[in-house]
C-alpha positions as CSV (number, residue, x, y, z in Angstrom):
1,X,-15.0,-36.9,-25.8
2,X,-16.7,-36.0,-22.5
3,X,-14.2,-34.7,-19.9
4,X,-13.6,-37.1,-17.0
5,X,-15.4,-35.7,-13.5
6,X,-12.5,-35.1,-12.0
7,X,-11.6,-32.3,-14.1
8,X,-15.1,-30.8,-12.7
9,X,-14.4,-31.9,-9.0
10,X,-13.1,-28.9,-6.8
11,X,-13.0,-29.8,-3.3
12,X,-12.6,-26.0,-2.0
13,X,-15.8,-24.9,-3.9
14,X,-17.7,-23.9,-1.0
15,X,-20.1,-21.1,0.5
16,X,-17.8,-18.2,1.0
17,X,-14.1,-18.1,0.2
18,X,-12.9,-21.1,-2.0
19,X,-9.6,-21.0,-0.5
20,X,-8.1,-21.1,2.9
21,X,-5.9,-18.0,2.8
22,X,-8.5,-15.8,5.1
23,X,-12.2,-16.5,6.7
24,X,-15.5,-15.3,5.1
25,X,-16.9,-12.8,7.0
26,X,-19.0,-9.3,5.8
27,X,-17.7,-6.1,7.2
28,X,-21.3,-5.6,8.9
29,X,-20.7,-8.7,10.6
30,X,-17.3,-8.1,12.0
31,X,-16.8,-6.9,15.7
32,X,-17.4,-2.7,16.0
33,X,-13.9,-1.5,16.1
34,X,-13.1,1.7,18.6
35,X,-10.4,4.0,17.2
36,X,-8.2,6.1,19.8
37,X,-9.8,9.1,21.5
38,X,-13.1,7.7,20.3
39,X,-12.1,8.9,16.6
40,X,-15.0,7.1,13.8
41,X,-12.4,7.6,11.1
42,X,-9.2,6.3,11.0
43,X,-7.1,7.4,7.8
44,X,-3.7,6.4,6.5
45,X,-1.6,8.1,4.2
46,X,0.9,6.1,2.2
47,X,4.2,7.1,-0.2
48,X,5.7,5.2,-2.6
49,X,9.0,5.7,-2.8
50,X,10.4,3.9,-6.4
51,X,12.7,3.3,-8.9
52,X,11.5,1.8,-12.5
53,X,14.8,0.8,-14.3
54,X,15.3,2.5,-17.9
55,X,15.4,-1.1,-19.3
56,X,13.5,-3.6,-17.5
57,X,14.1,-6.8,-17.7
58,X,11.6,-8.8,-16.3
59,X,8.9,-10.9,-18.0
60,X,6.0,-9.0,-16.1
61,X,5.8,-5.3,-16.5
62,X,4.3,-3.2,-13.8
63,X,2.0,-0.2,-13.8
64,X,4.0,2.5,-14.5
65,X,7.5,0.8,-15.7
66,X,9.1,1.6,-19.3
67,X,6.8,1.4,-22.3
68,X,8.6,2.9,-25.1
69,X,11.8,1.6,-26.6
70,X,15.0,1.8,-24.7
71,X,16.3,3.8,-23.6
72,X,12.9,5.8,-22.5
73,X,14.0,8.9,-21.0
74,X,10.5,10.5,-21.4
75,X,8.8,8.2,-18.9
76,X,12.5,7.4,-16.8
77,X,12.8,11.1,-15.9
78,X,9.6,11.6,-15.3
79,X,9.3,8.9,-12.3
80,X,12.9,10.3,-11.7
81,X,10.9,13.7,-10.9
82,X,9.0,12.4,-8.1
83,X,12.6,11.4,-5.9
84,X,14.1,14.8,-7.2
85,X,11.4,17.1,-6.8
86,X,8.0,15.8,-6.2
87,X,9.1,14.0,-2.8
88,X,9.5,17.2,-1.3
89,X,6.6,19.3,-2.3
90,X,4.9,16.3,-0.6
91,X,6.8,16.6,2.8
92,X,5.8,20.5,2.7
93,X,2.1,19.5,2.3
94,X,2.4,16.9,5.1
95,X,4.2,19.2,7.4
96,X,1.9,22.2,6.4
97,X,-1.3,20.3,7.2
98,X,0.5,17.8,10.2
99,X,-0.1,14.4,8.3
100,X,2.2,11.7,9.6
101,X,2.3,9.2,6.3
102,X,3.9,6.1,5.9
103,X,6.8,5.3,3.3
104,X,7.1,2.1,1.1
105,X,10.4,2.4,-0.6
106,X,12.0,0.5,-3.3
107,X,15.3,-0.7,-1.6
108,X,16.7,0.1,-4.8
109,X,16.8,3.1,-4.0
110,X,18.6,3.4,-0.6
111,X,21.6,3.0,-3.1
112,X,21.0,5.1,-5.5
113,X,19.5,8.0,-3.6
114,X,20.1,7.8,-0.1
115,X,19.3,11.2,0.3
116,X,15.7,10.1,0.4
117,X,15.5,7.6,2.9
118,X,17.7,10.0,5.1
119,X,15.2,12.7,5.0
120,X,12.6,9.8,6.0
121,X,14.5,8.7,8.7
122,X,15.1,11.8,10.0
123,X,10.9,12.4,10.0
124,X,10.6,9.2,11.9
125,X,7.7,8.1,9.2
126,X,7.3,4.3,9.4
127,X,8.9,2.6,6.4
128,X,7.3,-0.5,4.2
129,X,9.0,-2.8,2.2
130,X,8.3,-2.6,-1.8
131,X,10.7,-5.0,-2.7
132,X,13.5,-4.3,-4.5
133,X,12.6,-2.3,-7.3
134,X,9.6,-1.8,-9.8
135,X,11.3,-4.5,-12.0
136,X,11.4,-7.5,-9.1
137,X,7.4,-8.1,-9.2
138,X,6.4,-10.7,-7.3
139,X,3.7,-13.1,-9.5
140,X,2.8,-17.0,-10.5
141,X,5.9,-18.8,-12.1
142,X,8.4,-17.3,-10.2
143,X,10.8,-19.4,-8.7
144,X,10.6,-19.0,-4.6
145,X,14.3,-19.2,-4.2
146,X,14.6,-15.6,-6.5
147,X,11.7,-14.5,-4.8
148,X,13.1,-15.5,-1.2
149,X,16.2,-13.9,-2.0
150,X,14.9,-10.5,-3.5
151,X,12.4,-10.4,0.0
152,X,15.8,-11.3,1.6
153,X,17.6,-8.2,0.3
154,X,15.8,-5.6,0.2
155,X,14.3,-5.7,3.7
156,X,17.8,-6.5,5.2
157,X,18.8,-3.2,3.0
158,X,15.8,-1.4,4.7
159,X,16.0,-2.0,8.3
160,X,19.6,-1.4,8.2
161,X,19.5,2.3,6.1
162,X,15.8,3.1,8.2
163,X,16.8,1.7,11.7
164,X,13.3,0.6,11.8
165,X,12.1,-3.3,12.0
166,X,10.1,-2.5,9.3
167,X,7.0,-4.7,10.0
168,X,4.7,-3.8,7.1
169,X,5.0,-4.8,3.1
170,X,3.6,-3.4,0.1
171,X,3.9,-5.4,-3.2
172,X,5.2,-3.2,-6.6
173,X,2.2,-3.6,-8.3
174,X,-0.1,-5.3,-5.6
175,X,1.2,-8.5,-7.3
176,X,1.9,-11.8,-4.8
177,X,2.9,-15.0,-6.3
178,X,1.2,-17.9,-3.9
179,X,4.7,-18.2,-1.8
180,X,4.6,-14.3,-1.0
181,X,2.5,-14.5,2.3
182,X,4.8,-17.3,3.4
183,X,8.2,-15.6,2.5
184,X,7.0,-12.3,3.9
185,X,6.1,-14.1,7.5
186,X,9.8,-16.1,7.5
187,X,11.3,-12.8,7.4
188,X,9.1,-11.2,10.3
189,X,6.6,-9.2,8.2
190,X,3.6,-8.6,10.5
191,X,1.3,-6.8,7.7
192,X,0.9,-6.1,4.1
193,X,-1.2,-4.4,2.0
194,X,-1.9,-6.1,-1.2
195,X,-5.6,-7.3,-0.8
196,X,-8.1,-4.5,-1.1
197,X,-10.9,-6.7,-1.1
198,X,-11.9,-5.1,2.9
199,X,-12.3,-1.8,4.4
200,X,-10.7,-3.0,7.5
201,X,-7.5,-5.2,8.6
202,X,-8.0,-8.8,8.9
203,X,-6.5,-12.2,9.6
204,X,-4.6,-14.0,6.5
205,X,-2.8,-17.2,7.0
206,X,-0.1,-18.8,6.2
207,X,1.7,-21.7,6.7
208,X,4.1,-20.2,9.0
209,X,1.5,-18.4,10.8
210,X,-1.3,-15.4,10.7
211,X,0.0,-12.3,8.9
212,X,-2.6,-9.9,8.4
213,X,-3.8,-7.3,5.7
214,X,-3.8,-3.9,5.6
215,X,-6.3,-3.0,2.9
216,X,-4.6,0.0,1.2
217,X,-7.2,1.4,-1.8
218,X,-6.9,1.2,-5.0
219,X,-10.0,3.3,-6.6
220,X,-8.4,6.4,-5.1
221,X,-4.9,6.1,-5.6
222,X,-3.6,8.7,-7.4
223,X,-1.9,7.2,-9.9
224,X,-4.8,4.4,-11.0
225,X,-7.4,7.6,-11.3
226,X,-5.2,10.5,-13.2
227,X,-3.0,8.2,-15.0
228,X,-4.9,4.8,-16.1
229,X,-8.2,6.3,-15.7
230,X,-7.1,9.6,-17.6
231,X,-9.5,11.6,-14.8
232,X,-8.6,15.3,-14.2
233,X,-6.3,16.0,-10.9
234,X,-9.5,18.2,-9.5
235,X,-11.8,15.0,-9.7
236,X,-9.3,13.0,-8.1
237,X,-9.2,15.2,-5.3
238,X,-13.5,15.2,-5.5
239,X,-13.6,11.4,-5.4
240,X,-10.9,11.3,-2.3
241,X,-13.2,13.7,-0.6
242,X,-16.3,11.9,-1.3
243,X,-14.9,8.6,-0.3
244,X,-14.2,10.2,3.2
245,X,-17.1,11.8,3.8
246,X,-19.0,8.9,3.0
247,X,-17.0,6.5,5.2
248,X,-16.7,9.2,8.0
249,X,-20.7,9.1,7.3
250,X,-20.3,5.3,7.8
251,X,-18.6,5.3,10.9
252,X,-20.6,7.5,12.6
253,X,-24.0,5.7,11.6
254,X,-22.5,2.3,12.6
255,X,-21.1,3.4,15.9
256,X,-17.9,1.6,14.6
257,X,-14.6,2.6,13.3
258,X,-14.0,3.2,9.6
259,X,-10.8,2.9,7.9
260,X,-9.9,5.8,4.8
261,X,-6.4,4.4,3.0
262,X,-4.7,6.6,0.7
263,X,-2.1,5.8,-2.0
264,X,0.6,8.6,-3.5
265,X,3.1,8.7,-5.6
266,X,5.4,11.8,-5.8
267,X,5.7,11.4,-9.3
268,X,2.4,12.1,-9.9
269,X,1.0,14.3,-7.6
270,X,4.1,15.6,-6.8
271,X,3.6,18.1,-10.0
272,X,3.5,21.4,-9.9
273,X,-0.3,21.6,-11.8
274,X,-1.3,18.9,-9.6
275,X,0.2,19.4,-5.8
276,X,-2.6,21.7,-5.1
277,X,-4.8,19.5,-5.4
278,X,-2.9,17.1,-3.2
279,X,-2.8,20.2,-0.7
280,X,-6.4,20.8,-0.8
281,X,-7.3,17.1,0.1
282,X,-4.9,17.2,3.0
283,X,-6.6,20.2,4.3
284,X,-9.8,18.2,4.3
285,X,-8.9,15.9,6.3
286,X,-6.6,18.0,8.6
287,X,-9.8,20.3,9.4
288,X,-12.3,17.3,10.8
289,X,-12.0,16.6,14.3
290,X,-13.0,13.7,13.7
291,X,-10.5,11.2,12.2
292,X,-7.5,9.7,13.9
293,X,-4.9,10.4,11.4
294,X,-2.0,7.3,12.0
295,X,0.7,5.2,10.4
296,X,0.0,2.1,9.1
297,X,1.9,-0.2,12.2
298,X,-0.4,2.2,14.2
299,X,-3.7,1.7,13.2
300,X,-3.0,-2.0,12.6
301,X,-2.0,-2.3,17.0
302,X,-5.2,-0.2,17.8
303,X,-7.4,-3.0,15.7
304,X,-5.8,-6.0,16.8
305,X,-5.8,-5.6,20.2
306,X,-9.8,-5.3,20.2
307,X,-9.6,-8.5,18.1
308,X,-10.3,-11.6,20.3
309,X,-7.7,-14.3,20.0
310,X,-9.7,-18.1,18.6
């Protein structure tokens, strides 16, 4: 039996985006963006800061959590690494080559190792929300009253340990359900950085309003490349490299600002074989005179106020 047509009808099937979350537009087509001190690369350097529960619980498990059968110390102690040990190698490196990165923390973790987010606080480093924990993700079928109160929490946990208004928002997992965007506006979230479809920040509505998002990359994080990609630490480092010269190359070409995002996790790099590596990419950057090296709030205020208001 033939299926009836309105199984084939889709009324949002339409040149360009077949939704009405953000507008179709090519990065070639968008406005030149100008970053401070006439900069052609901007570049942003973000931490996460998280806690993956020995025996998670919930029905959707995220990069990184649990695998083996509880209790998995193997895998729980070494994420436990990166808050012990690999966290501060990293604020050595920052401080050695004067990055100024951002944080997203698990709230979690403001309980169970407050040590951390003092050491943040006292840095000044802007602080993201990354919900509660890497066993809260956020995805299709979850009920929006869990979801609203696990948003709820953890930024109310936070802004009170940071002292910041925390304005920014990174998923665990990049994972949104479709009430995300809306939950994350109601509780005065101004960015986040799930998408990575873009180079550059743009518009994304909601029903309570434009947030927008901060594309933050996923082809160069650290973890996707050495740990699901099983690619040596050293090509890592190469391919970061690479992707900044070529977007510095970009930028310079165009006449219009480029935007470099990078994604650690202490856990990872935070290793003694592998901080090096970390070290020597940092250096990189740190010697061009070119880039305009900025938190996330930053960069997202230099690019919105060159953005002309429909």
């Amino acid at each position: 039996m033939a299926l009836d047509q309105a199984n084939l009808d889709y009324p949002m099937r339409r040149y360009g985006m077949d939704h009405d979350r953000y507008d179709w537009n090519m990065l070639t087509d968008q406005p030149p963006v100008q970053w401070p001190g006439g900069k052609p690369l901007a570049v942003w350097v973000n931490v996460s800061l998280q806690h993956f529960p020995m025996n998670p619980s919930a029905k959707i498990k995220l990069p990184g959590s649990m695998t083996m059968p509880h209790p998995d110390l193997r895998h729980y102690t070494l994420r436990d690494y990166g808050n012990r040990v690999g966290l501060y190698r990293f604020l050595d490196a920052f401080d050695r080559y004067g990055i100024c990165p951002s944080f997203s923390i698990n709230a979690e973790l403001v309980q169970r190792y407050p040590a951390l987010m003092d050491a943040v606080r006292a840095r000044g480093d802007e602080v993201l929300g990354h919900s509660w924990s890497m066993d809260t993700p956020h995805h299709g079928g979850l009920d929006i009253e869990v979801e609203r109160a696990t948003v709820q929490r953890s930024l109310a946990s936070l802004r009170e340990a940071s002292g910041q208004a925390v304005r920014g928002w990174l998923s665990p997992g990049k994972l949104q359900s479709a009430n995300t965007p809306e939950l994350l506006k109601a509780e005065g979230i101004e960015y986040f950085a799930d998408w990575v479809n873009d180079e550059l920040p743009y518009r994304f509505h909601t029903a309570l309003g434009d947030v927008w998002n901060l594309p933050l990359a996923t082809e160069i994080e650290d973890r996707f490349v050495v740990m699901d990609n099983l690619h040596s630490e050293a090509s890592w480092a190469e391919q970061v490299v690479d992707a900044f010269e070529l977007l510095l190359a970009e930028a310079r070409e165009a006449g219009a600002g480029r935007l470099l995002t990078l994604s650690l996790h202490p856990w990872v790099m935070g290793q003694p074989h592998r901080i090096h590596h970390l070290e020597a990419v940092l250096a990189h950057i740190a010697a061009s005179r070119e880039v305009w090296q900025a938190a996330p709030g930053q960069i997202l205020d230099a690019f919105t106020a060159q953005q002309v208001t429909a």
